[in-house]
C-alpha positions as CSV (number, residue, x, y, z in Angstrom):
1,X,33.1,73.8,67.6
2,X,36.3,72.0,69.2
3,X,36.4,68.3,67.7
4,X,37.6,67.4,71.4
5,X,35.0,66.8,73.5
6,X,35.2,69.1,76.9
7,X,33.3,70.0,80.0
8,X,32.9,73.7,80.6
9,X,33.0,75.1,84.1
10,X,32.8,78.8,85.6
11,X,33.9,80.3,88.7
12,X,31.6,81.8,90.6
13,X,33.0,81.5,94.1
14,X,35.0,85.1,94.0
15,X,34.4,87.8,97.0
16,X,33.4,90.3,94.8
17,X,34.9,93.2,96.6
18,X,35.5,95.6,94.4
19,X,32.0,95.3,92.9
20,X,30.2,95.3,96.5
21,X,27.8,92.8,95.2
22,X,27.8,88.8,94.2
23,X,28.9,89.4,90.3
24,X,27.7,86.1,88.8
25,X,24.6,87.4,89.7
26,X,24.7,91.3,88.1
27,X,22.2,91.4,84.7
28,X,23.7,93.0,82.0
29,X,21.4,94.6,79.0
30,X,19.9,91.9,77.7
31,X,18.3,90.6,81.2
32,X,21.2,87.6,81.1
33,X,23.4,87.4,84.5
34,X,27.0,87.3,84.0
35,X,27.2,83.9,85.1
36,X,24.1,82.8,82.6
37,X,26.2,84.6,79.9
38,X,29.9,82.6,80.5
39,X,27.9,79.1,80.9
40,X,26.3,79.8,77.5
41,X,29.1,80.7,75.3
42,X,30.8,77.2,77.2
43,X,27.2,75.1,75.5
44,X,27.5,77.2,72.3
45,X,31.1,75.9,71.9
46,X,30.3,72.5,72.5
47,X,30.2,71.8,76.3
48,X,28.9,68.3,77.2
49,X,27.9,70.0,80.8
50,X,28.4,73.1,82.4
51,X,29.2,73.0,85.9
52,X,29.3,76.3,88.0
53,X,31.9,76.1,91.4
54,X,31.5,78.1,94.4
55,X,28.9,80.8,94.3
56,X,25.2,81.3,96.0
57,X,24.0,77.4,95.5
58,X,20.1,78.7,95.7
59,X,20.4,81.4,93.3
60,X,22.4,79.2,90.8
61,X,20.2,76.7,90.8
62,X,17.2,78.8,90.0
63,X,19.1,80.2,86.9
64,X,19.0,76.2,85.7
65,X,22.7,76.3,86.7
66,X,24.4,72.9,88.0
67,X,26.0,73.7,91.2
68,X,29.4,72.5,93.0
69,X,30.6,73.8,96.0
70,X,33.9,74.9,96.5
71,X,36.0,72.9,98.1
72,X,38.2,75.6,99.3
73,X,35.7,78.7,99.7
74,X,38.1,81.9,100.2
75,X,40.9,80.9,99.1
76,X,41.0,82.2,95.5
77,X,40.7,81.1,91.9
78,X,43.4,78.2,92.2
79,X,41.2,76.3,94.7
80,X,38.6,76.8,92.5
81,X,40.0,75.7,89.5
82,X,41.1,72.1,91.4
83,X,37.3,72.0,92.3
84,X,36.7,72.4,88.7
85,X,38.9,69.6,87.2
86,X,37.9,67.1,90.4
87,X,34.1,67.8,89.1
88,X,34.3,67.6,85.8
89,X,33.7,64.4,83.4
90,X,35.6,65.3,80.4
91,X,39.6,64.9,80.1
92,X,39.6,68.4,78.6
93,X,37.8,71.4,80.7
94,X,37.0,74.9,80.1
95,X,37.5,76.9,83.1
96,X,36.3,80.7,82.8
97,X,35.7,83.1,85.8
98,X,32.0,83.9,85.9
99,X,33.1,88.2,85.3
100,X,33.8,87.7,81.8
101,X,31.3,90.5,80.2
102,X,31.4,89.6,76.3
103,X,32.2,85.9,77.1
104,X,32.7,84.2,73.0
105,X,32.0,80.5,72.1
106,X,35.5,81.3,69.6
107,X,37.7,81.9,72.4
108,X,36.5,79.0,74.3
109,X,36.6,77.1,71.1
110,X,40.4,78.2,70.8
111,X,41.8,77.1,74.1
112,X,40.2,73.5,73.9
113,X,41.4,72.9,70.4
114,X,45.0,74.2,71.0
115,X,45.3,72.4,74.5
116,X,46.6,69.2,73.0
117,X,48.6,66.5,75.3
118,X,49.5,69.9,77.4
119,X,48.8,70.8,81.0
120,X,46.5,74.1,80.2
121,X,46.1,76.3,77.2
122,X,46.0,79.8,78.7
123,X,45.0,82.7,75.7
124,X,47.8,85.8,75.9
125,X,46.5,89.0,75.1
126,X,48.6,92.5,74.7
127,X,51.5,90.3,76.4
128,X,49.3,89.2,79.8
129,X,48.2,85.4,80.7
130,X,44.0,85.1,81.0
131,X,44.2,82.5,83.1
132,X,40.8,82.8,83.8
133,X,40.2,81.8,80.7
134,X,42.1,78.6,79.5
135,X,41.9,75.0,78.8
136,X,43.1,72.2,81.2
137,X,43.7,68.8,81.3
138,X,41.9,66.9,84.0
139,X,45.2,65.1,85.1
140,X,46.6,68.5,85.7
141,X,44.1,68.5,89.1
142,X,47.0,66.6,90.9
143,X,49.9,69.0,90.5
144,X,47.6,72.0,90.9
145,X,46.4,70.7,94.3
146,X,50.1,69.7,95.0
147,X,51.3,73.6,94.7
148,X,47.9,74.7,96.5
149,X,48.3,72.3,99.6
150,X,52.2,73.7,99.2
151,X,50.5,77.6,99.6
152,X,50.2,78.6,96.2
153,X,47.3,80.4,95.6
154,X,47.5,82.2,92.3
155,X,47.0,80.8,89.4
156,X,50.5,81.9,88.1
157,X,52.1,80.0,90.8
158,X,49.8,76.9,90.1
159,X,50.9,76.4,86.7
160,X,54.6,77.1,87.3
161,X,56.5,74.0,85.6
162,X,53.7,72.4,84.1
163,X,52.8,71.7,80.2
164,X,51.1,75.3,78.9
165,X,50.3,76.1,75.8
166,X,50.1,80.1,74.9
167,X,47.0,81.0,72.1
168,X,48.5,84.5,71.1
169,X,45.5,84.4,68.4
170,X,42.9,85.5,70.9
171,X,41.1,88.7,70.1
172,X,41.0,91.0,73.2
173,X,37.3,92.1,73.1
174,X,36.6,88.0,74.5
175,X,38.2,88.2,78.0
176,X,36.7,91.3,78.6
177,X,36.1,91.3,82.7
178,X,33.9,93.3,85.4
179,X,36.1,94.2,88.7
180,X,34.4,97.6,89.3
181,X,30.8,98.7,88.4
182,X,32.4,100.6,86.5
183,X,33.5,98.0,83.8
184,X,30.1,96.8,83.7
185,X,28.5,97.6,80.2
186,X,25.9,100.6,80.2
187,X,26.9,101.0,83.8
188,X,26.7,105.3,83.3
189,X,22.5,104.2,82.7
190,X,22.0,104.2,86.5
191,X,19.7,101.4,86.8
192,X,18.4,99.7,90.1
193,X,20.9,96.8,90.1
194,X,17.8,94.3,90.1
């Protein structure tokens, strides 16, 4: 567990296109919905809440999920992630999309500990940024929304210029993520999609 205390978020706001259904919502094999999984590796490492922006607000809420609406629905993960560090109590916040399939308390753990006095903390795996996946610092909200209001919209172009941190130590297996129904696990068992 990270000595820093941190607030945990996931992003649940996403289209969901390629899967054709709401993936915070799909169950995996052991009954848990994606988003369910991601918010409890956040507790397991140490979250003092677990917020969950954008999404279906009724559904969430059922799940025992603390809902906050996006304050710019549709307009991609960088909007999101400004929701996410306006919302959050804690200097330090975990920000993870809701897809993440075999989310792991250790990689959370990873980015909040190597985060520092930097900007974000973003794990590198086989040579790509999960962004999706990193550490911020809550005064990073005001650049962020600075390059979004600017027309940024990826993450990439977010972060350009600010104070990042790159965790090569990250094993590959934790950012795991569902696009397709096909990179859903024991997706070749049929199933009913209940």
């Amino acid at each position: 567990m990270p000595s820093t205390p941190f607030s945990g978020v996931v992003l649940a706001g996403g289209a969901s296109t390629r899967m054709g259904r709401d993936k915070a919502l799909i169950r995996l094999g052991d009954g848990m919905t994606l988003v369910e999984g991601v918010a409890a590796a956040l507790r397991t490492a140490g979250a003092t809440e677990v917020l969950v922006v954008g999404g279906h607000q009724n559904a969430l809420a059922a799940l025992g999920l603390q809902y906050v609406p996006d304050r710019f629905p549709g307009e991609g993960p960088l909007g999101g992630i400004v929701t996410a560090l306006g919302a959050a109590s804690q200097p330090c916040v975990a920000v993870l999309a809701c897809d993440h399939v075999t989310p792991s308390a250790a990689g959370v753990s990873l980015v909040v500990e190597a985060l520092g006095s930097c900007d974000v903390a973003i794990p590198v795996v086989a040579g790509r940024r999960q962004t999706l996946h990193a550490a911020w610092r809550r005064e990073a909200r005001h650049k962020l929304l600075g390059r979004f209001l600017d027309g940024a919209r990826s993450v990439r172009q977010g972060i350009e210029g600010l104070a990042t941190v790159e965790v090569q130590s990250a094993h590959e297996d934790w950012f795991q993520d569902a696009d397709t129904p096909d990179e859903l696990p024991n997706h070749h068992h049929g199933g009913s999609g209940q």
